[in-house]
C-alpha positions in Angstrom: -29.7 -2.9 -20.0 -29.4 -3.9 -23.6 -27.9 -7.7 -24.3 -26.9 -8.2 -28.2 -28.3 -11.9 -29.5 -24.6 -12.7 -30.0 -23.7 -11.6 -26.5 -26.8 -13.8 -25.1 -25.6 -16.6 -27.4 -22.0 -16.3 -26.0 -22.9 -16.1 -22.3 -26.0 -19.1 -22.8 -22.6 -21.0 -24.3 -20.5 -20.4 -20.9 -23.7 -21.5 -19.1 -24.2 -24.7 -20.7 -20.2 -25.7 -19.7 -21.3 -25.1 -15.9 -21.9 -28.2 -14.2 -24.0 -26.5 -11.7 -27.4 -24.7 -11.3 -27.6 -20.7 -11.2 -30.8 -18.7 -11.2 -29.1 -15.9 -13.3 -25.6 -13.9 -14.8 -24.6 -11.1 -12.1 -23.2 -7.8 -13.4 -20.6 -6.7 -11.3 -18.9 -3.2 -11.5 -15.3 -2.6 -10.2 -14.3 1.2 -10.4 -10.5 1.3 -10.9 -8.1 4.2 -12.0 -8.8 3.1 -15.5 -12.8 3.8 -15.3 -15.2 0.5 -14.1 -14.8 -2.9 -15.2 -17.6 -5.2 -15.7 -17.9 -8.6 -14.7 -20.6 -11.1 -15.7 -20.6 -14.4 -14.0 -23.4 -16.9 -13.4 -24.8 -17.0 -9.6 -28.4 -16.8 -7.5 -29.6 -13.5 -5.8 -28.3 -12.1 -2.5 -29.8 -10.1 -0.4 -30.4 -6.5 -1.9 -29.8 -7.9 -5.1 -31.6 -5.6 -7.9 -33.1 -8.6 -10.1 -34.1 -7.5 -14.2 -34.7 -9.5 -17.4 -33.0 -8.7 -20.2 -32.5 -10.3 -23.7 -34.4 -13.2 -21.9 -31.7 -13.6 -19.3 -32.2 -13.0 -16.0 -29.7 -10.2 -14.8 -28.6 -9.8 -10.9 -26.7 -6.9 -9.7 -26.0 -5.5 -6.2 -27.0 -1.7 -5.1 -24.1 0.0 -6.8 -23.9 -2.4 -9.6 -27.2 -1.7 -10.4 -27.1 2.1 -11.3 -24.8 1.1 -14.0 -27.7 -1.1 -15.5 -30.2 1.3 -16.8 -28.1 2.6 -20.0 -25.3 -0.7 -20.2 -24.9 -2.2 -23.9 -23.0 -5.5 -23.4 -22.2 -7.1 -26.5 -19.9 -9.8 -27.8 -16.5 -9.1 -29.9 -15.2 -11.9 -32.1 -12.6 -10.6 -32.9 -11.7 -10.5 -29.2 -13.7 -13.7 -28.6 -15.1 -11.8 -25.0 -18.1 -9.9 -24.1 -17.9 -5.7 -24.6 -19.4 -3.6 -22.2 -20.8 0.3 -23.3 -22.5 2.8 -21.2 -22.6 6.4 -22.4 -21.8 8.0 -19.0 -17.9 9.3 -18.5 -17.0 7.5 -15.7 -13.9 8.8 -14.9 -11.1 7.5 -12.5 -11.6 6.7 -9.2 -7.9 7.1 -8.0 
């Protein structure tokens, strides 16, 4: 997994407004008609959790979310003020 300095400096932002601790930003992958969606939110590991560092961040995922880790780009848009999310694999729709 590949984290862009601007998309680390946007999600260490969002992590300085939380009033709370976390150990780490979990990736979680939905698959929907439209292909996955990725969600990035701060937490602490779970059980089964896959644990990596990237960009200096400490990334959780669960077992499926995790096979989407190896080859994910996340990066941050300004334009669209939000994180992007690229992995070179056609994912396809899971309807």
């Amino acid at each position: 997994m590949t984290v862009s300095p601007e998309a680390r400096r946007y999600i260490l932002d969002l992590a300085r407004a939380e009033e709370r601790p976390w150990h780490g930003v979990r990736l979680q992958v939905i698959p929907g008609c439209g292909g996955p969606r990725f969600i990035l939110s701060l937490d602490d590991p779970r059980p089964g959790d896959t644990e990596i560092t990237a960009s200096e961040l400490t990334i959780l995922a669960d077992p499926f979310s995790a096979t989407f880790l190896d080859e994910l780009v996340v990066d941050y848009s300004a334009e669209e003020d939000d994180l992007t999310f690229r992995h070179p694999d056609s994912f396809g729709s899971s309807c």
